[in-house]
N, C-alpha and C positions, 0 to 999 in steps of 0.2 A: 524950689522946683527944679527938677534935673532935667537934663536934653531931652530925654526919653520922656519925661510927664509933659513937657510943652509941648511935643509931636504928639502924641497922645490926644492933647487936648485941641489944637489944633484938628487933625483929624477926627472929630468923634462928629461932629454933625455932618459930614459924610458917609460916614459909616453908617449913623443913624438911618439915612434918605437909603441907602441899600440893603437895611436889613428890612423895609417897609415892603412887602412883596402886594401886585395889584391882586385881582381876583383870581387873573386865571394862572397865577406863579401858584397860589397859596391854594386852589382847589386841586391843581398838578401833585403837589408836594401831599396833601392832605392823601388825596387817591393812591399815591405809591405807600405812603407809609399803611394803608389799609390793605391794600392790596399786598405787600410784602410781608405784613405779620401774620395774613391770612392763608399765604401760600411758602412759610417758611424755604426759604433757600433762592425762590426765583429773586429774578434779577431786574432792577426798574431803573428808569435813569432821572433823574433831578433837570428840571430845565434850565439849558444853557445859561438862558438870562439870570437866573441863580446863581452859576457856579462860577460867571464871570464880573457878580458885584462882591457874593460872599464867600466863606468855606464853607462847602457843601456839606461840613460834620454842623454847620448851625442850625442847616435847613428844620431837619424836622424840631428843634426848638423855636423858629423862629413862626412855625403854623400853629405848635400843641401849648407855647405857653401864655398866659395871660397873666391879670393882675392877684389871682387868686392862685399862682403857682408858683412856685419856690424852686431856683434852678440855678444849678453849680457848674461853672467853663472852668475847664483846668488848659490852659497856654494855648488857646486858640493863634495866636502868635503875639507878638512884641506889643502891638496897638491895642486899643481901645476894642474891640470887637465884644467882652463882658458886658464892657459898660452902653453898648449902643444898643445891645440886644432887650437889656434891663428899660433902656430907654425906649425903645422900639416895641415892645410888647407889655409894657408896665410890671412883668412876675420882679420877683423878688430875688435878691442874690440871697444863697445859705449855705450852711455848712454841707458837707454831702451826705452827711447820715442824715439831714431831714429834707433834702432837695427832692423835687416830684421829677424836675427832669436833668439829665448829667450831660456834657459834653465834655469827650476827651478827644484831643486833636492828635494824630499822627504824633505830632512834636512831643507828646506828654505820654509817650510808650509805657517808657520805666516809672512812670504813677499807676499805669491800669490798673494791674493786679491788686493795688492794697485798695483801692478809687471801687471796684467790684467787690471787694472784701465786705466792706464799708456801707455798699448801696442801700437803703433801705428797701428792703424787704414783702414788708404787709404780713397778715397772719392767714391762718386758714379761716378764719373769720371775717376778715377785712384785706384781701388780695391785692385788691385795687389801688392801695398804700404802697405799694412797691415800685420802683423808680422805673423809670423808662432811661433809657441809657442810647447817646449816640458816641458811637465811634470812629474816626477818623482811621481806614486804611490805606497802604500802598496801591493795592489791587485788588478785585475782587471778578472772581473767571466761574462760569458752569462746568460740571465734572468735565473732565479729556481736552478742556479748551485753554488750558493754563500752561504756559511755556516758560514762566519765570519763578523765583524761587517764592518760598509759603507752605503753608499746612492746609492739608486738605480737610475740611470737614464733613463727619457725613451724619446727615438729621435724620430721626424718626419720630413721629408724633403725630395729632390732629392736623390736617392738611398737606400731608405729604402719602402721596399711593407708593406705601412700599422703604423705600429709603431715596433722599437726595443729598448730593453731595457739592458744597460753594467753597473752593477753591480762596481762599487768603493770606494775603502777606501784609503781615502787619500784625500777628498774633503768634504768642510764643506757647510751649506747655504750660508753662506758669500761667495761663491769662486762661487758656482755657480751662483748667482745673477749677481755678478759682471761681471763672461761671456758671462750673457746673454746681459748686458748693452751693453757689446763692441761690440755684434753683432747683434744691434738693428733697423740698418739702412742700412742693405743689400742693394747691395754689399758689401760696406764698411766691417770689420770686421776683424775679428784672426781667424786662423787656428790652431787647435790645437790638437797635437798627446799627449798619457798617455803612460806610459810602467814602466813596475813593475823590480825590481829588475832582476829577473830570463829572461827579456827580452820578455814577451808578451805587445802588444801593440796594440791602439786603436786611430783610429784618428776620427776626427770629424770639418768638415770642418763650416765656416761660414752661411753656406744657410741649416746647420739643427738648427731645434728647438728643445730644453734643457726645461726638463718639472723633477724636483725633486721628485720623488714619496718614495717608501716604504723603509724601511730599511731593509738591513740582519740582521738576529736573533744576537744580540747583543752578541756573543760566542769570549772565548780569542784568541788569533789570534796564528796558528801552530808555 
């Protein structure tokens, strides 16, 4: 066993006790992730008490999975955080082409793209098969309110009056192209929630359209 596995393991039955959210963490988190798929672009926030046991890219795996779900963490960071979640919620670890739900952390940028490539799908028969995906960003800001650097996105689809636009750093060309690929063929498609360190998040479901527009003023980041 190396340094790294004995802290590891050492830490994981703490980890465990904070990825257990009470009632009213897990109906908080449960209501934002509905509420943000529903209103693609608006902006919710993860409660404190969440974002100061876990990383707030766990969150909504740690409400949607169970023992009957199948879900893939790519470098949540150094510790044990997979393995607590696995133990915390009973889903199952899998490969990511058959995982129900995905976590990619900030740290695991330069996997997105092939990680979204990858994601299982579902067919126009069977939609519902298609992966829900959490991402881990730098930032995430409402149009005109972004002062640091990112890509502006701007949505149009069911639940949005018109077009909205959510501000992100933490996504390149490359990341966005490849989302739009995976959800090319409505129904079919990934669902996919952001949230930033401090715990604000954004979801944005398959049946919106992902159009890259302007960037924030390229300014260094607080």
């Amino acid at each position: 066993m190396t340094v790294t596995d004995d802290l590891d393991a050492r830490r994981l039955p703490s980890r465990i006790a904070a990825c257990r959210f009470d009632a009213f963490e897990s109906q908080r988190v449960f209501r934002s992730l509905l509420d943000t798929i529903s209103r693609p672009g608006s902006i919710e926030q993860i409660p404190e008490s969440i974002c100061q046991r876990v990383p707030s890219v766990l969150a909504p795996l740690l409400v949607l999975a169970d023992v009957e779900t199948t879900i893939h963490v790519s470098d949540v960071d150094t510790f044990a955080w997979a393995d607590a979640l696995v133990a915390a919620t009973g889903a199952r670890p899998s490969v990511i082409e058959e995982s129900d739900l995905i976590c990619v952390s900030s740290e695991a940028v330069d996997r997105l793209a092939p990680i979204l490539e990858t994601a299982r799908r579902g067919t126009a028969l069977e939609p519902e098969k298609g992966a829900r995906v959490s991402i881990g960003v730098h930032d995430l800001r409402e149009r005109g309110a972004g002062t640091r650097a990112g890509s502006q996105l701007v949505l149009r689809g069911p639940g949005i009056d018109g077009d909205r636009a959510v501000c992100v750093d933490g996504l390149t060309e490359e990341h966005v192209d490849t989302w739009r690929r995976a959800n090319s063929a409505f129904p079919a498609g990934i669902d996919v929630w952001m949230t930033t360190n401090d715990g604000r998040i954004v979801g944005i479901p398959r049946s919106t359209r992902i159009e890259l527009s302007a960037t924030w003023p390229d300014q260094e980041r607080n």
